[in-house]
C-alpha positions in Angstrom: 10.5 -30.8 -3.0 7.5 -32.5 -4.5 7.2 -32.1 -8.2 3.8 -31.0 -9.0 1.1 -33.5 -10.4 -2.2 -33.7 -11.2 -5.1 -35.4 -10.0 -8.9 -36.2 -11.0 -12.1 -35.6 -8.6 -15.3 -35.9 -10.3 -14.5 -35.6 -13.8 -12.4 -32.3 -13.3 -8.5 -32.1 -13.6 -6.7 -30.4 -10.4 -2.7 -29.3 -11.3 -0.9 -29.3 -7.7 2.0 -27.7 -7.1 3.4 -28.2 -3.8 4.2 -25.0 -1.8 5.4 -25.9 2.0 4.4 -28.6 4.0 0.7 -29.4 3.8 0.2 -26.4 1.4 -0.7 -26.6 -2.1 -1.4 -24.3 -5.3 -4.5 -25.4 -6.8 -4.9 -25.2 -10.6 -8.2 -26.1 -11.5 -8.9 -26.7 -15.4 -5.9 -24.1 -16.0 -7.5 -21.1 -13.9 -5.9 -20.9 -10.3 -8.2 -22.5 -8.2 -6.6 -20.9 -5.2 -4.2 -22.5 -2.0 -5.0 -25.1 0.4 -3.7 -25.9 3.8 -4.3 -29.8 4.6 -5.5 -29.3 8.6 -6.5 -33.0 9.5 -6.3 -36.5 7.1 -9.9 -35.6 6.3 -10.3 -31.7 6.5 -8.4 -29.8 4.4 -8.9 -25.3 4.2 -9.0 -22.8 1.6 -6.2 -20.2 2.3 -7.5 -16.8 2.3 -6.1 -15.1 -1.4 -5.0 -12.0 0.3 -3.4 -12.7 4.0 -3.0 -16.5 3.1 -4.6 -17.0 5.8 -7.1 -20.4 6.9 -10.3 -19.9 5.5 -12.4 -22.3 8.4 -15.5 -22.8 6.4 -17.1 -26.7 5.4 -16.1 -26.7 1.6 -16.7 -30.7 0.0 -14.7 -29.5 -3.5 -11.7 -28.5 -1.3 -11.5 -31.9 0.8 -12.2 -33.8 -2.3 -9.3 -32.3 -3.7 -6.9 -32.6 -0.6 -8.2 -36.9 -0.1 -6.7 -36.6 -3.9 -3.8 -35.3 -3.3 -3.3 -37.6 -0.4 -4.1 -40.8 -2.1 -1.9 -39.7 -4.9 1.1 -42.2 -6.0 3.7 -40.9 -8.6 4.0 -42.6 -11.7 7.1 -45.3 -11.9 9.0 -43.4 -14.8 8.4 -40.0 -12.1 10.2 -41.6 -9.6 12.9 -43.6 -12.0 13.8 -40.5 -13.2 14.7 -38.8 -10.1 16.6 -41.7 -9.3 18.7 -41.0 -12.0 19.2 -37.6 -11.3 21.3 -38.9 -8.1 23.5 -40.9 -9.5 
């Protein structure tokens, strides 16, 4: 499983923690931001706190978030280490 990471979208630090496939726990300057479900490479959904649940409304802060999370590269000593951990 992914380790979780974080990633930058307009000035504002996003901690993801990788859940399931395409799922993600969303921290969002400490405070949980809530879950998101990556539907498409460019449309990405809220999951409904309660039933978990897709959430199909238009939110910009939630696809900016998953295009992060896509585009995001480990850093060398990340992946190094885990490397290590095989041996």
């Amino acid at each position: 499983m992914q380790e979780p990471f974080d990633v930058l979208v307009n000035g504002v630090v996003y901690s993801v923690f990788p859940e399931e496939k395409d799922v993600y726990t969303i921290f969002k300057a400490g405070v949980e931001f809530g879950k998101i479900e990556k539907d498409t490479e460019n449309l990405w959904m809220k999951l409904d706190p309660e039933t978990e649940l897709p959430m199909f409304n238009d939110d910009p802060e939630v696809n900016n978030i998953g295009k992060a999370i896509v585009n995001y590269v480990p850093e060398p000593d990340e992946e190094e280490d885990e490397d290590e951990d095989f041996e």
